[in-house]
N, C-alpha and C positions, 0 to 999 in steps of 0.2 A: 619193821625191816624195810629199808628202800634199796632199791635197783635203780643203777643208771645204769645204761647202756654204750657203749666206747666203742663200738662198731665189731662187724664180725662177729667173734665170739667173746668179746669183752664188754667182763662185767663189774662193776665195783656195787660192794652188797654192804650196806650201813647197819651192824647189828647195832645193840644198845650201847655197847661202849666200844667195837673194835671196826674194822673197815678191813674187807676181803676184797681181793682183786681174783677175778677167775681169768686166767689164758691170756696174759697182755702182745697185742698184737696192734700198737698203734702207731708209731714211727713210720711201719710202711705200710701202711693203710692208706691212700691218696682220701677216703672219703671222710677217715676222720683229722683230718690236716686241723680242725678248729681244735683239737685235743691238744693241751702243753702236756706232754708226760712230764715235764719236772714241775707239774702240780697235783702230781696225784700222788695221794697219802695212801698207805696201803698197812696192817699190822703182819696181815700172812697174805703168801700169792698163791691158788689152787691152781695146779696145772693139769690137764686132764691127760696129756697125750705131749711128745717133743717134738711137733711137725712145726716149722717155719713161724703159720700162723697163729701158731698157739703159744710159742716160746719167745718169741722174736724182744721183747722188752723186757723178758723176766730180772735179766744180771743189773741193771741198768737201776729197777726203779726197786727192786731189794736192796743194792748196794748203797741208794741215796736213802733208802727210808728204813733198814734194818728188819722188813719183811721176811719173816720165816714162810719157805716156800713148805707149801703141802701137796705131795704125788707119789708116783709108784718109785719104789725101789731105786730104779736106775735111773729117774729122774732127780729124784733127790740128792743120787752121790754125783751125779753129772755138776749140778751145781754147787756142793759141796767143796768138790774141787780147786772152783771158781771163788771159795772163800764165803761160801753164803750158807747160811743156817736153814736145816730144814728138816721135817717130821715125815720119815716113808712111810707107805702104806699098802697094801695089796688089797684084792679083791675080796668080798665079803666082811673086810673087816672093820672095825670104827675105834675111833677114841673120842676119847673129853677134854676138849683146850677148852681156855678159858671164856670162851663166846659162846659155845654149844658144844654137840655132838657131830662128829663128821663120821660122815659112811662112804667106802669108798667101793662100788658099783660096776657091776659088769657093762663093758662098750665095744660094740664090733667094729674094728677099723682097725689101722694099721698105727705105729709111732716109731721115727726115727729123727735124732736130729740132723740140720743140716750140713752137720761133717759127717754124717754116714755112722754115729755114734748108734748105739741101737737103744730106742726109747724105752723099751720093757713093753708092758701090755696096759693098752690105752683103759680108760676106765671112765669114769663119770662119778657123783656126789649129791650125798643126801644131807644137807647142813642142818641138823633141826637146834632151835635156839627153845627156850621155856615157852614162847610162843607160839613159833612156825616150824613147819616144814616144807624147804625148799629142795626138789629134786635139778640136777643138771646133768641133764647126759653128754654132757660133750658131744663127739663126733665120731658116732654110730647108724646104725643100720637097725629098722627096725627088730626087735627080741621078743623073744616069749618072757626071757627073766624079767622083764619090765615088771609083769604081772605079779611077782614076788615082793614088789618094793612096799605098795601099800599093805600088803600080807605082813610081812614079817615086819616094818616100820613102824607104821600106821598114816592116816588120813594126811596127804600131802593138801598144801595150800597154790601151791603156783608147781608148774612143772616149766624148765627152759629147753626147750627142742631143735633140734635143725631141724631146716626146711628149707635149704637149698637143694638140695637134690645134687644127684649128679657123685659126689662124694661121701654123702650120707642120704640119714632118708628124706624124701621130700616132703610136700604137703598132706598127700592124703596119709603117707603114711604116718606122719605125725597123728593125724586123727584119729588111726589106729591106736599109736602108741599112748594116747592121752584115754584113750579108751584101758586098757591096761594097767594103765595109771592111775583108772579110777579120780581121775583130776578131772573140773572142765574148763580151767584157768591156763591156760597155754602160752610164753612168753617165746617168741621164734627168733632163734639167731641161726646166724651163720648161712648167709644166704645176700645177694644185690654186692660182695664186694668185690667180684670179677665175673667174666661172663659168663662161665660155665653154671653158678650157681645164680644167673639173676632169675628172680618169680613175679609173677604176674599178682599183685597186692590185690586188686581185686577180687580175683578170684580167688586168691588163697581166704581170705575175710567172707567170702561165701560158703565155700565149703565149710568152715570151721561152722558158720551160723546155720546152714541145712543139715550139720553133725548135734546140734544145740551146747556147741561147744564154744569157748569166748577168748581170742584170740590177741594177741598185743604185739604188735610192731613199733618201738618205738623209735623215731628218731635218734642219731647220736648224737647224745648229750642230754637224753631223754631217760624223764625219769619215772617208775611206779612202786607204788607202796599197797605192802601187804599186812 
């Protein structure tokens, strides 16, 4: 499984045969300006939440690439509407496409789109393929249900966290939550793309190492394999 990174909280995840986009928010991202959205191949787009930074490229790079989007309820017929195919889901629940297994996960935070349309209830994903298992919370606030995931799952490989702060949890919390998570491979987004959420890299890469936990910041356009 490889991870690039597309800034924010965008992710594109290379399973064996299919290509998942999580949260396309790159158009208006000034930091990922080197990103061409019309060269990103996508088979399905996961959306965690319908805030600005999470939805902003969804219609755009399903419409060019035939992407079935995968989220909650009311995000799926939002885009539905719009002409685009997609698989809802709520809380607690999972199905089997044809990549793996999706879990779709409890997340504290709020979702609306930007006409005031009302997102449903944000969520986060547990993609497990015959290989891995990849947790992504989207954009939340540290939980206790975290601690449920390896429970009732089983042994995650990487977990993807916010660690901006300010709008979800920050750093240490993070370390908390990878704690919970029974994970100590930690991949941090959603954090340096405006002010509220910039973090001090150093420090964040210490605390993760004084937790004996192992922490990945990748550049956009950066990539890592699990």
């Amino acid at each position: 499984m490889k991870l690039t990174y597309l800034g924010h909280s965008t992710l594109s995840i290379e399973t064996k045969d299919k290509t998942l986009l999580i949260d396309p928010f790159i158009s208006g991202n000034e930091l990922a300006s080197e990103i061409d959205i019309d060269a990103i191949q996508a088979d399905y787009i996961l959306v965690t939440h319908a805030h600005q930074d999470h939805i902003l490229d969804v219609e755009a790079i399903a419409k060019r690439t035939g992407a079935k989007v995968i989220s909650n309820y009311e995000i799926v017929t939002y885009f539905e509407a719009k002409g685009i195919e997609g698989h809802p889901m709520n809380h607690g629940g999972k199905w089997v496409f044809d990549f793996g297994t999706v879990h779709y996960t409890n997340a504290v935070h709020s979702s609306s789109f930007p006409d005031g349309t009302y997102g449903g209830q944000p969520g986060g994903f547990v993609i497990e393929t015959s290989h891995h298992r990849l947790y992504i919370a989207g954009d939340t606030a540290l939980t206790y249900d975290m601690k449920l995931i390896p429970d009732v799952i089983g042994d995650l490989d990487l977990v993807v966290l916010p660690i901006g702060d300010n709008f979800t949890m920050g750093v240490d919390e993070a370390i908390k939550a990878s704690k919970f998570l029974s994970c100590n491979k930690v991949l941090g987004y959603h954090f340096d793309t405006f002010g509220y959420i910039k973090i001090n890299h150093k420090e964040a890469f210490e605390k993760f190492a004084k937790a004996k936990k192992e922490l990945f910041l990748l550049p956009i356009g950066g990539h890592l394999k699990i």
